[in-house]
N, C-alpha and C positions, 0 to 999 in steps of 0.2 A: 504494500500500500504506500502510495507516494504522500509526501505532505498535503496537506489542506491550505489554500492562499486563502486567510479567512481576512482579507480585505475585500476579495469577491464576495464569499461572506456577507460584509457589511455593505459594498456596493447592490446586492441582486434584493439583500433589505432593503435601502433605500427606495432602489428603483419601482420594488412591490408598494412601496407606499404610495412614491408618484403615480404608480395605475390605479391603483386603489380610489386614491384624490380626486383622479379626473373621471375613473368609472363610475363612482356613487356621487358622483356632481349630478345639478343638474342640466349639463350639459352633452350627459350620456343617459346613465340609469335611476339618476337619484331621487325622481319624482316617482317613478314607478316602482323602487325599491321601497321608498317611504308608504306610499299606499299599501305595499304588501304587506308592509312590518305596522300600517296603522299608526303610522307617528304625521305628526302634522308640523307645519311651522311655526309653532305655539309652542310646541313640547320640544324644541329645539332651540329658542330662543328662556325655555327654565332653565334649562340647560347650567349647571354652574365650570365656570373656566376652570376650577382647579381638578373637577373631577373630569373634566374630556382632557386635559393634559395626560392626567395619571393613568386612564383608559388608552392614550396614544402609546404612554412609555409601555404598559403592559401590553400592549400588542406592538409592540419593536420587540422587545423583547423573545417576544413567542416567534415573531417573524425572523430573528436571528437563531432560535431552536430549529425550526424548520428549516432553512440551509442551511446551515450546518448537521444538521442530517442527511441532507440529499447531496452537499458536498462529501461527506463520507463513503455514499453510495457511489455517486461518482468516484469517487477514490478508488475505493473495492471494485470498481466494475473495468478500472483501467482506463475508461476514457478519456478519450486523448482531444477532443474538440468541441467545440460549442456545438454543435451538429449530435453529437454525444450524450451534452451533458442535458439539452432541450430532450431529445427524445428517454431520456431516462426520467426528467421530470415530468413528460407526457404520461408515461409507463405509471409514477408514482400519483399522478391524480388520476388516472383509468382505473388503478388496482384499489386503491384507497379512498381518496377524495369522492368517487361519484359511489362510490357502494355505500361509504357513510354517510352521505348528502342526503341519499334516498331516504332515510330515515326521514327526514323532516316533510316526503310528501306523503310518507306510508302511515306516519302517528300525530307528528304535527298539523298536517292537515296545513302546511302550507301550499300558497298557489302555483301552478308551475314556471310560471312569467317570476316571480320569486327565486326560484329553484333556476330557473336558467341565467339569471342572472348573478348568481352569487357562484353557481360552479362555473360559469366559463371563465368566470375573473380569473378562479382557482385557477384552470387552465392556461391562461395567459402570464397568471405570475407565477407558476412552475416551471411552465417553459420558459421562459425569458429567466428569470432565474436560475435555472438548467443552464444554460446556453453560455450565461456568462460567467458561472460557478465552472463549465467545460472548458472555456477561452480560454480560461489563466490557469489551467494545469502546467 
């Protein structure tokens, strides 16, 4: 197993947050994501600044566990390219992400305009996170 660049690491977190930002804007999904989760611009606007900071850091956080997991994989798997490190993060949200997702249309009784909108992000920040966790081997 080769080293981990766990500056890729920190770059493929970043970069998930920038897709994150601009996917649940409302200049992508954020209007339709809000409907489905039943939050309004009222309940966003109670909203207090010290707890959406502390919500942000704990999800940087969990989003630097997360690559550094699939950098690992990538490790163990030998991959040698972004080309690589994207289709193995395809692989881990095919295998994982959409089998556990399903849970929320099967129990939760969420809508699936909800459900497709929160796993393809998955999709897009695996890969792309893949890709550039594979570049910098």
């Amino acid at each position: 197993m080769e080293p981990i660049n766990f500056l890729s690491i920190v770059i493929a977190s970043l970069i998930s947050f920038g897709i994150g930002s601009f996917w649940y804007s409302p200049f992508l999904f954020g209007k339709e994501w809000m409907e489905g989760r039943k939050i309004s611009e009222k309940d966003l606007g109670s909203i207090k600044n010290s707890s959406v900071l502390r919500s942000y850091i704990i999800q940087f956080v969990l989003t630097l566990i997360t690559f550094t997991v699939l950098a690992f994989v990538i490790s163990m798997s030998q991959a040698q390219t972004s080309t690589d490190g994207a289709f193995i993060g395809l692989l881990g949200w095919f295998g994982f992400v959409i089998p556990l997702s399903v849970s929320g249309l099967l129990w939760k009784k969420e809508t699936f305009t909800l459900f497709l909108i929160d796993i393809v992000n998955n999709l897009v920040v695996l890969t792309i996170g893949g890709a550039v966790i594979g570049a910098w081997r």
